[in-house]
C-alpha positions as CSV (number, residue, x, y, z in Angstrom):
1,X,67.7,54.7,-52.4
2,X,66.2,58.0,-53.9
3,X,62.7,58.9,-54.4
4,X,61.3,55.5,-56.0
5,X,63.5,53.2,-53.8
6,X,63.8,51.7,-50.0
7,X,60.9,53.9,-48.4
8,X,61.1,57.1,-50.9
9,X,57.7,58.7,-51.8
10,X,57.6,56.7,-55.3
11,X,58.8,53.1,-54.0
12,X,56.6,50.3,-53.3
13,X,56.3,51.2,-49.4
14,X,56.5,54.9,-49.0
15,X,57.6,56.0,-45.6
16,X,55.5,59.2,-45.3
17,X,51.9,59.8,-46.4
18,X,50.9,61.7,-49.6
19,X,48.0,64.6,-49.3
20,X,46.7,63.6,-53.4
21,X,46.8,60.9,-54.5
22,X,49.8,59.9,-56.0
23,X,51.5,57.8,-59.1
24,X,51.0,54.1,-58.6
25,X,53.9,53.3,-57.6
26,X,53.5,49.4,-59.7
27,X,53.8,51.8,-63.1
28,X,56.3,54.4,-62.1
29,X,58.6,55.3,-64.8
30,X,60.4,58.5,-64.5
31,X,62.4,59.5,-67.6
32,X,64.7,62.7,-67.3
33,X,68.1,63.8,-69.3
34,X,71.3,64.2,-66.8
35,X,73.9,66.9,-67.9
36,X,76.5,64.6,-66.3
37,X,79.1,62.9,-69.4
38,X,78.6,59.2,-68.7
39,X,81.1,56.8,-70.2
40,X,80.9,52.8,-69.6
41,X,84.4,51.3,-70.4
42,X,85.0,47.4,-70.8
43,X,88.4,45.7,-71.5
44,X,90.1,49.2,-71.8
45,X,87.8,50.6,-74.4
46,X,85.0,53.5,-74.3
47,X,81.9,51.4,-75.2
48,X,79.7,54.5,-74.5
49,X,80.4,58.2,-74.1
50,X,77.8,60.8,-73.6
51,X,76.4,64.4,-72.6
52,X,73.3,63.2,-73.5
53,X,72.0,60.3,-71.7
54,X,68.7,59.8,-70.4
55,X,68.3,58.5,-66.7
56,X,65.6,56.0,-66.2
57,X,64.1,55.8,-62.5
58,X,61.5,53.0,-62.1
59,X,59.6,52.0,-58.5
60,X,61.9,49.8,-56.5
61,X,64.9,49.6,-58.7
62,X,68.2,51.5,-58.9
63,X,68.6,53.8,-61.4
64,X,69.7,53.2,-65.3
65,X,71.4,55.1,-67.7
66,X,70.2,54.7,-71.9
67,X,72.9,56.3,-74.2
68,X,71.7,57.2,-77.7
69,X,73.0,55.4,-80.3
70,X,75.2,57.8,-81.2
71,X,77.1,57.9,-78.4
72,X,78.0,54.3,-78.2
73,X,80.2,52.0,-80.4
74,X,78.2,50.3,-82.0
75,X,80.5,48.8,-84.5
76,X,81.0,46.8,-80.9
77,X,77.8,45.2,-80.7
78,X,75.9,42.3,-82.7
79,X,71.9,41.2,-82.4
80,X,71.5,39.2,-79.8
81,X,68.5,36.1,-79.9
82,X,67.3,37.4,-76.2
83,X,64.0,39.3,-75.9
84,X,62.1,40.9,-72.5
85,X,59.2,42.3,-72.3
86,X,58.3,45.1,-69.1
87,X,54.8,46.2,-68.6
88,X,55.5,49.6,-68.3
89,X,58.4,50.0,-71.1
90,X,57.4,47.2,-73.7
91,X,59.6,44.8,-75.8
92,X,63.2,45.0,-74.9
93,X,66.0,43.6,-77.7
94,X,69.6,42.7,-76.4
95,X,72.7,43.0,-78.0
96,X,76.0,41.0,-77.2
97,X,79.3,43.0,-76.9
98,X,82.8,41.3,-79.1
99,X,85.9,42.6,-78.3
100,X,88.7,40.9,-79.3
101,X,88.3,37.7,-77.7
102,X,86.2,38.8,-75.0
103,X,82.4,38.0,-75.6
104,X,80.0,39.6,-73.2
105,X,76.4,37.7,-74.4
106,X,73.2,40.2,-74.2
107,X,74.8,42.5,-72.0
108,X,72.8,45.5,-73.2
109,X,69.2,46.1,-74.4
110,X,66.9,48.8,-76.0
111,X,63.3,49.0,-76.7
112,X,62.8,50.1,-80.6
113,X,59.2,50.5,-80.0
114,X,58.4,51.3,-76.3
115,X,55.0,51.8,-74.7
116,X,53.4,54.8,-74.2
117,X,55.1,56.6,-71.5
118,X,58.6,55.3,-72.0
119,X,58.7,56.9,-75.7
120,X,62.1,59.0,-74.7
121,X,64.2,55.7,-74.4
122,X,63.2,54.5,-78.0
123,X,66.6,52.6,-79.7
124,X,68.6,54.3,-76.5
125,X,70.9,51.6,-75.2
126,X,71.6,50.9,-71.6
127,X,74.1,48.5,-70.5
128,X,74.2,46.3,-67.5
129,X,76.4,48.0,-64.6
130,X,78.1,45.6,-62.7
131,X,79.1,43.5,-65.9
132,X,80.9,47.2,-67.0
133,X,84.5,47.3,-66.3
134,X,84.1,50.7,-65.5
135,X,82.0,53.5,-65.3
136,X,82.7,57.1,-65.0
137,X,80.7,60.6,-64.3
138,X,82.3,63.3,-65.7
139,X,86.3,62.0,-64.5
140,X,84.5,60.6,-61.5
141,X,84.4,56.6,-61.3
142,X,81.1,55.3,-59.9
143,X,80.8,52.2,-58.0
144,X,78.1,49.5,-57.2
145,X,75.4,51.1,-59.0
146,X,74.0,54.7,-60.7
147,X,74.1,57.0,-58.3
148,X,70.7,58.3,-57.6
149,X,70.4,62.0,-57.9
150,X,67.5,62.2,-55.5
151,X,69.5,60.7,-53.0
152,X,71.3,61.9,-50.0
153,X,73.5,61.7,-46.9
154,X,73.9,64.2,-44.4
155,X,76.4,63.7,-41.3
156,X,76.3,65.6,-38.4
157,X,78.2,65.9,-35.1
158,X,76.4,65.1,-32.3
159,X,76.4,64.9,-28.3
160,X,73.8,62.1,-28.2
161,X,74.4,59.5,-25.4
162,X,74.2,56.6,-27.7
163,X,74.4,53.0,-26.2
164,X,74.7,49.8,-28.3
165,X,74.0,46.7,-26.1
166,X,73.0,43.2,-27.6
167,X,72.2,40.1,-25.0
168,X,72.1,42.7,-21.9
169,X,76.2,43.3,-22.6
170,X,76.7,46.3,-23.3
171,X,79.6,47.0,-26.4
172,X,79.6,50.8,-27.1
173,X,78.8,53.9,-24.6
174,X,79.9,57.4,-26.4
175,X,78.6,60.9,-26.3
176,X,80.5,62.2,-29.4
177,X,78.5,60.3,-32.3
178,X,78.4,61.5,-36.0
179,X,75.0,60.7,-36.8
180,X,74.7,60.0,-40.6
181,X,71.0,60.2,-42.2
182,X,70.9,59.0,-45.4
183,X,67.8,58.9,-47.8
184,X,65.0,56.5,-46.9
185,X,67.4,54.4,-44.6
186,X,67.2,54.2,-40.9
187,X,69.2,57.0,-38.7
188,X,72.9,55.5,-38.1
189,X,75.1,56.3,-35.0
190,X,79.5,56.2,-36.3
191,X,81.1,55.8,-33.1
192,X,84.9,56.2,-32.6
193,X,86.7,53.3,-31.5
194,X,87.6,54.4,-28.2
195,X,83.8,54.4,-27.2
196,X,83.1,50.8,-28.4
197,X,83.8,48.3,-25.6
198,X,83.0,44.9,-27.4
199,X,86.0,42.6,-28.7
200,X,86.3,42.9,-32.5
201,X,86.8,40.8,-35.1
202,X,88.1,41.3,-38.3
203,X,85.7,39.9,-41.1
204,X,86.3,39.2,-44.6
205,X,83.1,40.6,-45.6
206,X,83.2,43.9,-48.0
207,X,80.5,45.9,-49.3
208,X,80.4,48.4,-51.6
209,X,78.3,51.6,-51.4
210,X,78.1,53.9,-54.5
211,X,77.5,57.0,-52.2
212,X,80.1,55.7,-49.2
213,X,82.4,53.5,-50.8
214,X,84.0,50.2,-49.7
215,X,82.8,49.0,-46.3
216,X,85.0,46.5,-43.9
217,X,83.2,44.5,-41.4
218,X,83.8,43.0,-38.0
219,X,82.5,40.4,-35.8
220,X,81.8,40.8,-32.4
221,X,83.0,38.5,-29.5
222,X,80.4,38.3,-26.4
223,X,81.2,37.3,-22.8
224,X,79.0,34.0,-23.7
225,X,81.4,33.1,-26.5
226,X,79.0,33.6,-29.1
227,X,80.1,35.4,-32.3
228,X,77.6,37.9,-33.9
229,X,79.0,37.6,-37.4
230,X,79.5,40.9,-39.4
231,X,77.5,43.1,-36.5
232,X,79.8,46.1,-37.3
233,X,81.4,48.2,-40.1
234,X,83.6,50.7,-40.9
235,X,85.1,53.0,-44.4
236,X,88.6,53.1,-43.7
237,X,89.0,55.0,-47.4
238,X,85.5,56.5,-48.1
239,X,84.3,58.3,-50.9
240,X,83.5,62.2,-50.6
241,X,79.9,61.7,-49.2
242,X,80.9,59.4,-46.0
243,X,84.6,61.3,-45.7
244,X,82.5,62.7,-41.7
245,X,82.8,59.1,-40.8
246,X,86.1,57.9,-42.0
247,X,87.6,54.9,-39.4
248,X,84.2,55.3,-37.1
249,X,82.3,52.1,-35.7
250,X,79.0,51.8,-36.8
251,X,76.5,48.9,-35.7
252,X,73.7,47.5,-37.5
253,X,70.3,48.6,-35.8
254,X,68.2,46.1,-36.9
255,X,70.6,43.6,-34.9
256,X,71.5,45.5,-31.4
257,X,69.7,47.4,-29.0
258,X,70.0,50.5,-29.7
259,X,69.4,53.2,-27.0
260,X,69.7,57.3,-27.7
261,X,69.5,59.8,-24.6
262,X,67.6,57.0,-22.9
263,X,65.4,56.0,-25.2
264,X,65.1,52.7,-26.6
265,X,65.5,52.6,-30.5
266,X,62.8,50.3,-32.1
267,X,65.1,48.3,-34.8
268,X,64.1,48.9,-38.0
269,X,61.5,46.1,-39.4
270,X,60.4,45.6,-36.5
271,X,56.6,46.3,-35.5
C-alpha cells in the first residue's frame, strides 16, 4: 500500500482528486536513500548488508530495495544470460547466486545504464524478496514484502454498533469494535469473539502481512448449510502495528453486509 499502491495518490487509481496536475502515474519512479541498515540473508549467509541502500517506489508495485555494490558479496554472484528491459528504468542484467550447492538462477538484477530518471540505481543491485531466506531492518526481520514507509495503520477503540450479516443471518452484533484504518484499504471493523454469533470454522488458509503479520482464517457455517469459505480472520501473534487487534474477528467487507450505526456499508468494489 503506500503512496503509489492500492488507491494512494501515485497508484494507477487514486482514491482522492489532485488540485495540479499530477505525475503520470504509468511513469512514476520515485528514488530515495533509507537510513534503515538492510541486510538480505540466504542459506545462513549475509548476501547484502547496508546503510546505504536506495528504496525504489514505482506506480502499482511494492516497494524495492538496490544495495550498492559495495555492500553486497559479490564474490557470491556470477553473470547471468537473462535480460529485461522497463520503460521507465531501462535494460536490466541478472545475476545468479552459488552457494555451496545451492544455485539460485537470476535471482537479482541491476541496470548498468539506466534511463533518464532512474540514474541513482545505476550497477545497484536489488534482489528478489520472497526468494530471500531472510530479510532484516536494522535487527528487525521483515515479512511478505518491503515495508512501505508511506504506509500506515491506525487502530482505534470504538463504540460503533457494527453488524455483520450475510444471506439476511445475521453473525456478529458488537458495540466495542477496534476499527483499524490502514493506508488506501477499506475501513475494517476487529470484533471480539463474544460479539460474533456465526459458527466458525477453522481454515488452513494463512496470509502473511508485512505491517500485521501472519493471519489465520475461518469459515463460516450458515443456518442453510452453506460454507462461506475463508469469510473471517484473525492475528493470534501480530506484529507491533496490529498488536490493538490481537485475537479479534474481523470479516471481509467486500463479502458481508456490513452495517455501522445503521447505516449500510457499500462493500468495497462495488458501484
Amino acid at each position: 500500500m503506500g503512496m503509489m499502491t492500492a488507491s494512494g495518490p501515485l497508484s494507477p487509481r487514486p482514491a482522492g482528486t489532485w488540485n495540479v496536475t499530477p505525475v503520470d502515474a504509468r511513469r512514476a519512479v520515485y528514488i530515495e536513500p533509507t537510513p534503515k541498515r538492510v541486510r538480505a540473508l540466504l542459506g545462513g549467509e549475509t548476501v547484502a548488508d547496508s546503510t546505504r541502500t536506495l528504496l525504489l517506489s514505482e506506480s502499482g508495485l511494492q516497494p524495492v530495495y538496490y544495495f550498492p555494490p559495495a555492500d553486497v558479496r559479490t564474490d557470491l554472484l556470477e553473470p547471468s544470460d537473462r535480460h529485461t528491459h522497463c520503460p521507465k528504468k531501462g535494460e536490466a542484467s541478472y545475476y545468479t547466486l552459488r552457494l555451496g550447492d545451492r544455485l539460485e538462477e537470476a535471482i537479482a538484477w541491476y541496470y548498468p545504464e539506466p534511463l533518464a530518471g532512474a540514474g541513482p540505481l545505476k550497477n545497484h543491485i536489488a534482489f528478489y524478496f520472497d526468494r530471500m531466506d531472510r530479510w532484516l531492518e536494522e535487527d528487525q526481520e521483515i515479512v511478505g514484502h518491503v515495508r512501505d514507509p508511506y504506509h500506515r495503520i491506525d487502530v482505534y477503540p470504538s463504540s460503533r454498533h457494527v453488524r455483520v450479516r450475510l444471506e439476511g443471518e445475521l453473525l456478529a452484533d458488537s458495540r466495542r469494535p477496534m476499527a483499524l484504518f490502514e493506508s488506501n484499504l477499506p475501513a475494517r471493523w476487529y470484533l471480539p469473539r463474544a460479539d460474533v454469533r456465526a459458527r466458525l470454522l477453522p481454515s488452513e488458509t494463512r496470509t502473511t502481512c508485512a505491517y500485521k503479520g501472519q493471519a489465520r482464517y475461518f469459515s463460516v457455517e450458515l443456518s442453510s448449510g452453506r460454507i462461506a469459505s475463508d469469510l473471517v480472520w484473525c492475528y493470534p501473534e501480530p506484529l507491533h502495528d496490529g498488536a490493538p487487534v490481537k485475537d479479534l474477528l474481523c470479516f471481509f467487507n467486500e463479502r458481508v453486509d456490513l452495517e455501522v450505526d445503521g447505516e449500510p456499508q457499500q462493500r468495497p468494489g462495488a458501484h
